[in-house]
N, C-alpha and C positions, 0 to 999 in steps of 0.2 A: 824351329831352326831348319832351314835349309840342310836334308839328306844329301851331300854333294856326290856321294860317294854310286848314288843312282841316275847321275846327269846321263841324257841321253846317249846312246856309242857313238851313233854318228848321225848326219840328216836325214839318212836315209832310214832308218831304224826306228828313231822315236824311241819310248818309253817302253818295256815289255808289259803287256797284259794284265801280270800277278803286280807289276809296279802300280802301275797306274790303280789296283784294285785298295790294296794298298793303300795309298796316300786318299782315295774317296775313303775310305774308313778314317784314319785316323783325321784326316783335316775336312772332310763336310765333302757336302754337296757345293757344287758352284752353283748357287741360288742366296736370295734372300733369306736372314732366317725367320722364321716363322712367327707370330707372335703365337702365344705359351697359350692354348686352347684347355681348356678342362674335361679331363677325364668324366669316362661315366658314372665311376663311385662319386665322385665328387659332387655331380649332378643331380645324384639319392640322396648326397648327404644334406644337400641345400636343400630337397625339396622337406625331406622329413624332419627339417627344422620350420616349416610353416606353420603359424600357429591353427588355421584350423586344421592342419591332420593332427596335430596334439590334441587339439577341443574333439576329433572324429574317434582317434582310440581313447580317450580318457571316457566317452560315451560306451564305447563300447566295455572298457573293462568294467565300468558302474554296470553296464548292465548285465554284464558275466556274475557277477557280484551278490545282482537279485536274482539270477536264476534265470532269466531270461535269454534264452542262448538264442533265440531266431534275431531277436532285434539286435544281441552284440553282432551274429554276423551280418547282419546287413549294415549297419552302420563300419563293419571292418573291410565289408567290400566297396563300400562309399569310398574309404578313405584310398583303399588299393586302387582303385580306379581312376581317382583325383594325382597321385604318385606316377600310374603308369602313364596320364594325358600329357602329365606336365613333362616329363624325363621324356618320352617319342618328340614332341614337339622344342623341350630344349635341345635333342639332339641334335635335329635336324636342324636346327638355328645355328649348330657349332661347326655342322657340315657345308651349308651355305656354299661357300666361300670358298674349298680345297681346288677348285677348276681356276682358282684366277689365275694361277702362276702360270699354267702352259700358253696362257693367250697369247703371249710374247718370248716362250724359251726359246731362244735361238737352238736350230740344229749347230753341230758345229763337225769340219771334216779337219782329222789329227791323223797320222802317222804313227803306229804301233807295231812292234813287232815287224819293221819295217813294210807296211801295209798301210794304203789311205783307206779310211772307214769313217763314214757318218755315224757321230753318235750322238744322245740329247746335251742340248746345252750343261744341262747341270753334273753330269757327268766326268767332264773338262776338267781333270787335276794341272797344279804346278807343273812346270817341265816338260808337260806335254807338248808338241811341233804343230801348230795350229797350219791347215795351208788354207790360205787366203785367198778369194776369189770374188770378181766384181758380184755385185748384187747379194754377197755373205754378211750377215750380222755377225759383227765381231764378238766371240762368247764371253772370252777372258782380259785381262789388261797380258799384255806382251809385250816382248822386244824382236823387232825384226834382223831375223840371220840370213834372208832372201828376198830382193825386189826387183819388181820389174813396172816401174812408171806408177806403182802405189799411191792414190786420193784417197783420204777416206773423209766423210762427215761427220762430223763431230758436234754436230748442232744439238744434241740430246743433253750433252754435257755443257757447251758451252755457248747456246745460243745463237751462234754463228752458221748463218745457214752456207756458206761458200766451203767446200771440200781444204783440206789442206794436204798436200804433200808428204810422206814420208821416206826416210831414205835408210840405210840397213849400218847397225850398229857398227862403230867402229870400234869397239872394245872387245877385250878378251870375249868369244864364245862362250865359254864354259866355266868362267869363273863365278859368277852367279849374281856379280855385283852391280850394281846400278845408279845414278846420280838423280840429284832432284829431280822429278816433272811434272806439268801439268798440261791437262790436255788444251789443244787448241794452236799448240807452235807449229810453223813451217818447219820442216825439214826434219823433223825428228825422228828415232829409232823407236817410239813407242806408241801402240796403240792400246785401245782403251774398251772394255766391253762397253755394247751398247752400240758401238759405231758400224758405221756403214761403208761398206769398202766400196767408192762408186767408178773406180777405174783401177785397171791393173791387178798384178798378183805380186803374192808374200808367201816367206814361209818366216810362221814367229815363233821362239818360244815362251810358255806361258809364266809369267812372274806372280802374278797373283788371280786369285778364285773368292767369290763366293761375297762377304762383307769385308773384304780386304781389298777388295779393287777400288778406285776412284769412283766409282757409284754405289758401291756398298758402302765406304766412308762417308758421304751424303746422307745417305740414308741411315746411317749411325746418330750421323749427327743430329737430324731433326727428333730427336727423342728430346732435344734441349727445349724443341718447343710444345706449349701448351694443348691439348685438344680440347675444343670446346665438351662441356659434361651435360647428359644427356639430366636438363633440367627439369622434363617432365618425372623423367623416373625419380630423382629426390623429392620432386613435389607430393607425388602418391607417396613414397614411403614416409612420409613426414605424416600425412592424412592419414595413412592405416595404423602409423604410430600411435596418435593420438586417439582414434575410434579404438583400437585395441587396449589402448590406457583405460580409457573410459570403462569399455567391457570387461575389464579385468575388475575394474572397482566395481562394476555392475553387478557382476558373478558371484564377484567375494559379499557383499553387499547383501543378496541374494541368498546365498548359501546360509550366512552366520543369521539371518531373521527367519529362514524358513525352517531350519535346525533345532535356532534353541523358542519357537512359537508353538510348531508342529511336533517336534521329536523323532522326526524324518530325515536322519544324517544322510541317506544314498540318497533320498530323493528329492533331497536341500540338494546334493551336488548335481544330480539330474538338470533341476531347474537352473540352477550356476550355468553348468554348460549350458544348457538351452540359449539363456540370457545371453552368453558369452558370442555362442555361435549368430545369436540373430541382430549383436553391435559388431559384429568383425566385417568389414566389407573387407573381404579376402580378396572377392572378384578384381579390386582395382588391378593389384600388378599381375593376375594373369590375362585379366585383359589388354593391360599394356603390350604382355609381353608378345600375346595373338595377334593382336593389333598391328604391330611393329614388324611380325614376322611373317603375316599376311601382307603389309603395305608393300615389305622387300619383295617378297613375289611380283604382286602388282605392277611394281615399279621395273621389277626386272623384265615382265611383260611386254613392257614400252621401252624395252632394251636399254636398262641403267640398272646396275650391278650395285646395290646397296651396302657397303661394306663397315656403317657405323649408323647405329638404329636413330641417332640424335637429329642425324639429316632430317630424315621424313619428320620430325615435327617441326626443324627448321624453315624446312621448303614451304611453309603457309608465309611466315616472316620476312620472307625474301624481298628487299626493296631493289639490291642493284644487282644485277648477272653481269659478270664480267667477262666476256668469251674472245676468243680470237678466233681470226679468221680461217685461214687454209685448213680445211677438211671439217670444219665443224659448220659456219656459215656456206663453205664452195663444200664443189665434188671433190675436191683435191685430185682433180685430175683433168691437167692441163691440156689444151687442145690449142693449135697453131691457129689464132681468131683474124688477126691481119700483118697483110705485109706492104713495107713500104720502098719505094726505089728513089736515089740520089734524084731524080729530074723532079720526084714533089708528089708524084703518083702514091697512090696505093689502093690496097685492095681489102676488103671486108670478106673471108672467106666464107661466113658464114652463107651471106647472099648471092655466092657466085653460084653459079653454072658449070661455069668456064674459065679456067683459067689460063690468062694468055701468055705465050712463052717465056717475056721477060720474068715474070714473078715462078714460074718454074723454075729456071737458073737461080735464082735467088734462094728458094727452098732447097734445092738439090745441095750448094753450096754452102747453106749454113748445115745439113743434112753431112756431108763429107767434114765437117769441121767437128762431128759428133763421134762417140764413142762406137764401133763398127754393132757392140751388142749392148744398148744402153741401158741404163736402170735408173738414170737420171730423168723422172718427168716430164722438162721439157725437151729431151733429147727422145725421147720416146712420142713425143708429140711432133716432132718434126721428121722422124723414119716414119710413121701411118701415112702422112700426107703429102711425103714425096711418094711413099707407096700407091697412095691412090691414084695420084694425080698425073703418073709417071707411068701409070699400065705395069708398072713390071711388080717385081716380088718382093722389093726395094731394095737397099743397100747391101744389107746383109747377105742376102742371095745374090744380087750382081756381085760382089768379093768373093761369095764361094763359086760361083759361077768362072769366074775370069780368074781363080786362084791367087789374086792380089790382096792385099792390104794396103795401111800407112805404112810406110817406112820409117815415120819417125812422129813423133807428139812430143808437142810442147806442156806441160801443164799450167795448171793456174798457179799464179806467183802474188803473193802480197802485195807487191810494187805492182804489179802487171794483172789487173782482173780478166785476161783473155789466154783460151787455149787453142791451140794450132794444130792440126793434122799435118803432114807432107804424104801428098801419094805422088807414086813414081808413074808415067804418062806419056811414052813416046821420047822416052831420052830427058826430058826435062819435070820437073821439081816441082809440083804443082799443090800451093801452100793454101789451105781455108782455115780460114779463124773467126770464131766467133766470141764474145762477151759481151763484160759491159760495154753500154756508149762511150765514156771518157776513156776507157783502152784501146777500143777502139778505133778513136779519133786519133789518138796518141799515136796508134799504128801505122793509121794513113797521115799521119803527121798535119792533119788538118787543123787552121785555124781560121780566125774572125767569120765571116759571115760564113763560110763555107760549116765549120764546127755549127756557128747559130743555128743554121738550118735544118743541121742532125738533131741539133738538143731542144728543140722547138716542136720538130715531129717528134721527138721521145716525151716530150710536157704533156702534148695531145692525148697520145697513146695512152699515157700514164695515168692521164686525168679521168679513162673510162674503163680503168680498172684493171687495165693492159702493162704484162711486165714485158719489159722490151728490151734484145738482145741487138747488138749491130755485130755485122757480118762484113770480111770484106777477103779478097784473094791477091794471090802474088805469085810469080815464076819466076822460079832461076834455073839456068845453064849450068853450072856447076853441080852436080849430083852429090855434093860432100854439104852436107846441111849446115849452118849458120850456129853458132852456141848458143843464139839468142834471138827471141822472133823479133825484135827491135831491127835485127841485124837486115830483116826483108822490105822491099817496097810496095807496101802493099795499097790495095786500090777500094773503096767504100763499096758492097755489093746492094748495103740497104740496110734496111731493119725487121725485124721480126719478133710482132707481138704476141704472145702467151695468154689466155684468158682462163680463170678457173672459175664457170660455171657457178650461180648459184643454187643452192638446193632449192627445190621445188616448193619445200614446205616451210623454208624461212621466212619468208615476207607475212604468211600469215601466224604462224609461231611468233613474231615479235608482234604482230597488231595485237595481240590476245596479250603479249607480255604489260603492254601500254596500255591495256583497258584495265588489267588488273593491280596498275600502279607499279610497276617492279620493270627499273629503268634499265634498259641495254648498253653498255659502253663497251665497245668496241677497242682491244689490247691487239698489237698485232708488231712486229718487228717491219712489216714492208712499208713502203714511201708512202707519205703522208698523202699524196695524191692518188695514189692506188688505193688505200684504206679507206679513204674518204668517200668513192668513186661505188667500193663496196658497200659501205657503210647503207649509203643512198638508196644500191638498188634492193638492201634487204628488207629496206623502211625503219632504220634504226632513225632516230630524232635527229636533227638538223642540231647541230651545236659548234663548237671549238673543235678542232685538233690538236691536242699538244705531242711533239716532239721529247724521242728520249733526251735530246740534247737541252729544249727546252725546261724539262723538266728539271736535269741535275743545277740549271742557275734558279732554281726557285727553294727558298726555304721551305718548314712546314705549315707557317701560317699562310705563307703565298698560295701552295697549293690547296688548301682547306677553299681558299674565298675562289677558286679556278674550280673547286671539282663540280659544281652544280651546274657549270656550260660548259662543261669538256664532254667530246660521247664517243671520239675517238681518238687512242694514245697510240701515237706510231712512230716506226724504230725504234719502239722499246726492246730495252735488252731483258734475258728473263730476269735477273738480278733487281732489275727495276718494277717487273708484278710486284713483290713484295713489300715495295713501299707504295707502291698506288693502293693494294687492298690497306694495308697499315691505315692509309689516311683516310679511306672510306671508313672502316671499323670507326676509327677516330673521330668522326663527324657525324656520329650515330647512326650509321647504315646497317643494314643484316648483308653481308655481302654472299655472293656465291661465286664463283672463280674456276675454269676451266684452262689444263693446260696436259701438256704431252713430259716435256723434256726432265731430266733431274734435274737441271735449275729451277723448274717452275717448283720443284715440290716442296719449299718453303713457303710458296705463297699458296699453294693450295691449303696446308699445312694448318697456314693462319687466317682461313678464308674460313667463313661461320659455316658455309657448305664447299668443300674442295671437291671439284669435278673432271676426272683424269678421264684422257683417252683410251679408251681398250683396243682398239685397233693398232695406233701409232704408238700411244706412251710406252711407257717405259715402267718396269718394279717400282721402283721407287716413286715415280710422280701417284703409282695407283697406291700401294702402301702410304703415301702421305694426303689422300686421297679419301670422301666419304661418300662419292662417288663414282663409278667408273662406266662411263657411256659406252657401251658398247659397239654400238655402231657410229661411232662420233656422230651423229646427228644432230643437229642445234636444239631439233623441236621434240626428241627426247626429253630432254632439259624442263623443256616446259611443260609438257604433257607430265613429267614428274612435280613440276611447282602445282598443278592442278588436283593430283592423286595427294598431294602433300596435304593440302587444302578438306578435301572429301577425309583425307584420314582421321586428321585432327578434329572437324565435325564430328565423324561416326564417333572417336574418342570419348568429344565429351555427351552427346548423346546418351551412350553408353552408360559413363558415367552417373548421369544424370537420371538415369532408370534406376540403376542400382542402389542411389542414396532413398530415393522418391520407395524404392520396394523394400528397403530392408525399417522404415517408417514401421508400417503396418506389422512388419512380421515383430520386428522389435518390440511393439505397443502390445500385442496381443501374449506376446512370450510374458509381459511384466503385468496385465491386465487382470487375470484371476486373482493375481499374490495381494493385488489391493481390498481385493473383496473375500478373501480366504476361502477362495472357487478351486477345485482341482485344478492341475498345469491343462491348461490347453491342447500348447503347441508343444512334444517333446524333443529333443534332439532327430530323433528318426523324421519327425516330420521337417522340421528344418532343413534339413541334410536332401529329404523330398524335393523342397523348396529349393535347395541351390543347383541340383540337379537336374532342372528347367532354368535356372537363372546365370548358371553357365552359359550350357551352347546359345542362350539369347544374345547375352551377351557378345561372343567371342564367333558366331556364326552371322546372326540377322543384323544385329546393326553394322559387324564391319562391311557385311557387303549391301548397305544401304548405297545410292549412286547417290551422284552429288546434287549438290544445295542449286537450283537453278542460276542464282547470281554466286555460284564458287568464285568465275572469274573475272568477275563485275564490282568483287569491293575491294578496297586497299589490303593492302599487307596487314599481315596480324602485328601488334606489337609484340616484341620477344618475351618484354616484363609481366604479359599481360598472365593473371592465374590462371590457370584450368577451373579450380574452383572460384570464380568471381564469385563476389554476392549477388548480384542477379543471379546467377545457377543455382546456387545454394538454396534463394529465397524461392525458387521457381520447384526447386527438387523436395523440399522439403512443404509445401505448398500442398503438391502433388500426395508428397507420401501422408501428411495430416488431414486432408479428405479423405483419403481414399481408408484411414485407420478408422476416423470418424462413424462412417460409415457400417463398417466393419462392426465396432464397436458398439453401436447402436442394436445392432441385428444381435450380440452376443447379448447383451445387459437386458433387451426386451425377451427375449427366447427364455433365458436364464428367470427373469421374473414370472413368466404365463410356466414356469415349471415343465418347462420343456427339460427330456433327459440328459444328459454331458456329453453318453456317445453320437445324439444326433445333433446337439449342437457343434460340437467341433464339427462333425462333417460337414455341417451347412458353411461353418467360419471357414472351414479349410476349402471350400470347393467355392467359396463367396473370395476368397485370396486370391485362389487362382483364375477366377476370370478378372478379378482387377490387375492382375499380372500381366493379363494379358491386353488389360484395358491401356496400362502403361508404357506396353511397347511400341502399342499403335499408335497414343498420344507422343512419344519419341523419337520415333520414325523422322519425325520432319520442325524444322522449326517454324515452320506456317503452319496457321492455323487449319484449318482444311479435313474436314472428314474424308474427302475423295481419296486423297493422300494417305491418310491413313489406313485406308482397305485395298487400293487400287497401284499403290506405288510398286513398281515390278522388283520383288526380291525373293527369290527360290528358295532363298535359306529359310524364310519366314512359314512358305506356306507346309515344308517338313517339320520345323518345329513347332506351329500349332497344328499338323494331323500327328506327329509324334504326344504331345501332353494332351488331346482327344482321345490320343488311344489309351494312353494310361489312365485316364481320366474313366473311361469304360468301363477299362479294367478293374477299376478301385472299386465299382459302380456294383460290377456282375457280380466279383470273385466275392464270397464270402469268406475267404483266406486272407483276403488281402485286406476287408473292412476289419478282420478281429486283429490281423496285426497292427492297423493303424490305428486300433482302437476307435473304429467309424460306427454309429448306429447306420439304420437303411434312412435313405433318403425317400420326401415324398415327393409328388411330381410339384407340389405349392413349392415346396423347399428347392428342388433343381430350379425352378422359376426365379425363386428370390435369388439366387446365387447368382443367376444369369443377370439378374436386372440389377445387381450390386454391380457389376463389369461396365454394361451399357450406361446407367447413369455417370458413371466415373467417367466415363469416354467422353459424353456430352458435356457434363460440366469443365471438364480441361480443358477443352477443344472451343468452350465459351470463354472460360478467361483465357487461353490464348488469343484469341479473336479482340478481345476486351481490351488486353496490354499492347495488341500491335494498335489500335487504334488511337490509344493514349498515347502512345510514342509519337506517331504520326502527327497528333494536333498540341505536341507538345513543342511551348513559344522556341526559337530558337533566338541564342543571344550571339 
């Protein structure tokens, strides 16, 4: 409830210091609130629920158990180590993201203690005296108790990109109470955080903060909508579920026949664990989680701010991008392209030289018709080029120069799309106006052919991407100003057209969109002949235009049989994104959707990839958002549909080692117990094994580069698995040669009476070059030896001189063979080990060769 009893003393005063400290305590911060981030306990608790750090101490306490105190600890510093990876790397995942809120907090300047002071937006309590000033982002929602000719834009909120008016409450001050509103009305006493004050000054006080203003209620509400669920991660934990089931009955399986055969109860659980640790692919979700938390880097690299990990595996998926134009396609920064004069003339400034005096007057006067310090873009484009063009310092400086102003401005009026300066001039009245054309014409009260000929050169203009303003002037004798600019006679000075730049790297960012199947439509509120004009010169596909007016007379079967020739939707209102993506989702599409304002962020929301502005948007479109572009750049966008692409690759890559390597390890952990041969491979060795089959994973393949046709094949299907049966048959393929193998060498050694500690060292060093045989073979999914030794990855050549050196080590150290329980190796035996690796390499690398060729001459129907 409203503390009444703390209402400001007076306008001059504002709120006192200890007030205002006050109310940020008890009632928040004026920001979004947060979503609920997980503490660091919570982050141990999750990890030390994983089952292999259970399978790493339950090793280590069996082996405290026998006595064996070197191998408990080192298997208890395996598991510490696995704890401290995961917990630095989920932190930083949690930290990510704390920088996105200032990209857009507005500062805000209040009255305190009777004193104006800049403070951060979110600082901003209730009852605080906002003062208002052109070019200010409005912090809080407020009611105005002071104005002087106050516009603000309100396009954020409600789509409408023309300023509206406000005008200063006529209600009690101080009573506290307030009547319905929404933003968007003429003439109102209330402004709205988020907006933009683009004329005139205020002083407001503040009614609400934080999720209680009219864009904090937005952003309440889309909690009602759905976020798509990060389908890869259910899918792995579905996978580890079941390999863990497995290994569980493998373990127990394992335990109760080596127990009650042998009468070896620790060393039955031993081999349990062993079995348990060598069916667990653990690696999956922390690969995922590396994977994902690397990609966001990457992606943030190409200046896109990842804020929901589900994206990046979406972005392979992507059939439609739906983006709008200003600032994401253009430079959003408008520049004065041509001008045109009543006799039919005009001029192309880009090509000029020289411009000759009539179109001088012409600029100078739509120029005087503009805001003296403007923050309006094309008002800001039209002081530059009277500046150039004019030798002087332009407007601004001739007023402070000649210590004049306007005497009077008209604003823009609903009925009335045009605003009017009056400067005072030698005793008379001297009136510029500019707007739209049909205000315009209204003004010079022009009709039939004479109107034609304005709206014909406005068609033109329009048709080549050109927004175009008409300009025209008037004088009166009388110095006591008119109530109304209707009230003057005013005379056509021309038109003047606006051009906003394409960006440089759009036209090729869409041809790469178009080779790799993922169609561009073009969403955009401006004329259909402007839109279309852009559409063109960025190389978006030739199709329909549909109109938002067209759109609300079509049902939704109408529009389903229109969306497949529509490529650009114009004067849509943001209200209407949300049912264009609706019907793409609805027509089997993966859509992705780009937009700024809180209205859009319901359709970002419900868009399979929602892509917010970080420059322009706004909290709430980036909170409903799973993207946010930094740079608004188009070809960001893409350049992430491509990284999207290489991810999901190295993914299953990755993947694909993992199933293929825990084959062999699996097979040899269960391989003795068949023939009643001592354990082989024991937990400590295992534990060896994941300790190179980690950072392979989670280092070399993520920063594998991409597939040479990444951007040359269609969209992924969404449905499609990560584990296909091709992968599976292909993974599992891999890991049953490469055991075979293995296997072979053990069962032959084991019969010539070869010792146990030299044969595990041959098995174990015969593992690890086929480990290494299978990263090579993974690397790529061509066939290609070149590729496999040659493909540039830094990560690869640390991680095999990292298992070289340890490999050495195991070699020299006689500490290290007796704890691994290693015999010496002879130079025949390093040889065979080596040539178990290399043949593995070759033979994969043949039936790769094998299947691409079969594919290839396989009949097509």
């Amino acid at each position: 409830m409203p503390d009444n009893h703390e209402m400001p003393q007076s306008l001059n005063h504002g709120l006192s210091t200890a007030t205002a400290s006050r109310r940020l305590r008890l009632e928040g911060p004026n920001e979004l609130p947060q979503a609920g981030k997980r503490p660091l306990f919570r982050i141990v608790l999750e990890v030390l629920r994983e089952p292999m750090f259970i399978l790493l101490l339950a090793g280590g306490l069996v082996y405290l158990l026998l006595g064996d105190l070197t191998e408990a600890v080192i298997l208890l510093i395996f598991a510490s180590f696995s704890v401290v990876i995961t917990v630095l790397q989920e932190s930083r995942s949690e930290r990510v993201l704390e920088a996105l809120r200032d990209l857009s907090s507005p500062r805000a300047q209040v009255i305190r203690d009777g004193v104006r002071q800049r403070i951060a937006g979110r600082e901003v309590v209730r009852e605080d005296l906002l003062v208002l000033e052109e070019g200010d982002r409005i912090a809080a929602d407020a009611i105005l108790i002071q104005s002087s000719d106050l516009q603000v834009d309100e396009s954020l909120l409600t789509g409408e990109s023309m300023p509206v008016g406000k005008v200063v409450a006529t209600l009690e001050k101080d009573t506290g109470t307030t009547t319905a509103h929404n933003p968007g009305g003429e003439g109102q006493p209330y402004v709205y955080s988020g907006s933009l004050v683009v004329r005139g000054s205020a002083l407001a006080r503040v009614l609400a903060t934080g999720a209680r203003t009219e864009i904090g209620k937005i952003g309440q509400s889309l909690s009602a909508l759905d976020v798509q669920a990060p389908r890869l991660r259910s899918e792995i934990s579905r996978i580890v579920l079941w390999f863990g089931a497995a290994g569980a009955l493998a373990a127990a399986l394992v335990v109760l026949l080596y127990g009650l055969i042998r009468g070896e109860w620790l060393e039955a659980v031993l081999a349990g664990i062993a079995i348990g640790m060598s069916l667990l692919p653990e690696e999956f979700p922390v690969v995922l989680a590396v994977f994902m938390a690397m990609g966001a880097w990457r992606i943030g690299k190409a200046g896109v701010l990842t804020r929901r990990a589900a994206a990046i595996e979406t972005l392979g998926s992507a059939t439609v991008l739906c983006t709008d134009k200003t600032g994401t396609l253009t430079q959003n920064r408008m520049a004065l392209a041509q001008v045109w004069l009543p006799s039919g003339e005009s001029l192309t400034l880009e090509q000029a030289t020289v411009v000759p005096l009539h179109y001088q007057v012409l600029i100078k006067t739509a120029t005087l018709a503009s805001a003296v310090h403007p923050s309006d873009p094309m008002e800001m484009a039209l002081h530059k080029t009277h500046a150039a063009f004019s030798g002087s310092g332009g407007l601004a400086d001739g007023v402070s120069r000649l210590n004049t102003k306007p005497v009077y401005s008209y604003g823009l009026r609903p009925e009335l799309a045009a605003m009017s300066n009056i400067w005072l001039e030698g005793g008379l009245l001297n009136i510029c106006a500019k707007g739209a054309p049909e205000a315009i014409i209204r003004l010079c009260r022009l009709s039939g052919d004479a109107a034609q000929k304005v709206l014909h050169a406005v068609e033109q203009m329009a048709s080549q991407g050109i927004r175009v303003l008409a300009v025209a002037t008037a004088t009166a004798a009388d110095q006591q100003w008119a109530e109304s600019q209707l009230d003057y006679h005013y005379s056509l000075s021309g038109l003047v057209g606006f051009a906003d730049p394409i960006r440089e790297t759009v036209p090729a960012a869409i041809a790469e969109c178009r080779r790799a199947g993922i169609r561009v439509v073009m969403i955009t509120g401006d004329y259909a002949a402007t839109a279309q004009s852009i559409a063109s010169q960025a190389g978006i596909e030739q199709g329909r235009v549909l109109t938002g007016d067209e759109l609300n007379a079509l049902d939704e079967r109408q529009l389903a049989a229109l969306l497949k020739t529509v490529t650009v939707f114009a004067r849509i209102m943001p209200q209407q994104k949300l049912r264009i993506v609706q019907a793409f989702k609805a027509s089997g599409e993966v859509v992705a959707m780009t937009g700024d304002g809180v209205n859009d962020a319901p359709s970002l929301k419900a868009a399979h990839i929602g892509v917010a502005m970080g420059g322009r948007g706004t909290d709430v479109a980036r909170e409903a958002s799973a993207l946010v572009l930094l740079n608004d750049d188009f070809s960001a966008i893409v350049q992430s549909a491509r990284l999207g692409r290489r991810i999901y690759d190295n993914i299953r890559k990755a993947m694909a080692f993992i199933l293929a390597v825990h084959v062999p390890i699996a097979g040899l952990a269960l391989l003795p117990l068949f023939f009643g041969l001592p354990m082989l491979l024991g937990p400590i060795h295992i534990a060896l094994l994941e300790m190179v089959i980690d950072p392979v994973c989670a280092l070399v393949f993520e920063a594998e580069r991409p597939e040479d046709d990444v951007m040359d094949r269609p969209p992924r299907d969404p449905a499609e698995s990560m584990f296909s049966p091709a992968m599976l048959v292909w993974s599992l393929l891999q890991g049953t040669i490469a055991f075979a193998m293995l296997a072979a060498v053990f069962l032959f050694k084991n019969a010539a009476g070869a010792a146990g500690h030299e044969v595990r060292a041959l098995v174990f060093f015969g593992l690890i070059a086929q480990l290494i045989a299978l990263i090579l073979v993974n690397r790529s999914f061509q066939a290609s030896l070149r590729d496999a030794f040659f493909r540039k990855n830094k990560a690869l050549r640390y991680v095999l001189a990292a298992v070289g050196s340890v490999t050495a080590l195991v070699l020299i150290l006689p500490q290290a063979q007796q704890l691994l329980m290693f015999g010496a190796m002879r130079l025949s035996d390093m040889l065979l080990a080596l040539s178990l690796g290399v043949g593995l390499l070759l033979i994969l690398e043949s039936c790769k060769y094998l299947m691409k060729r079969m594919q290839l001459h396989k009949p097509k129907h």
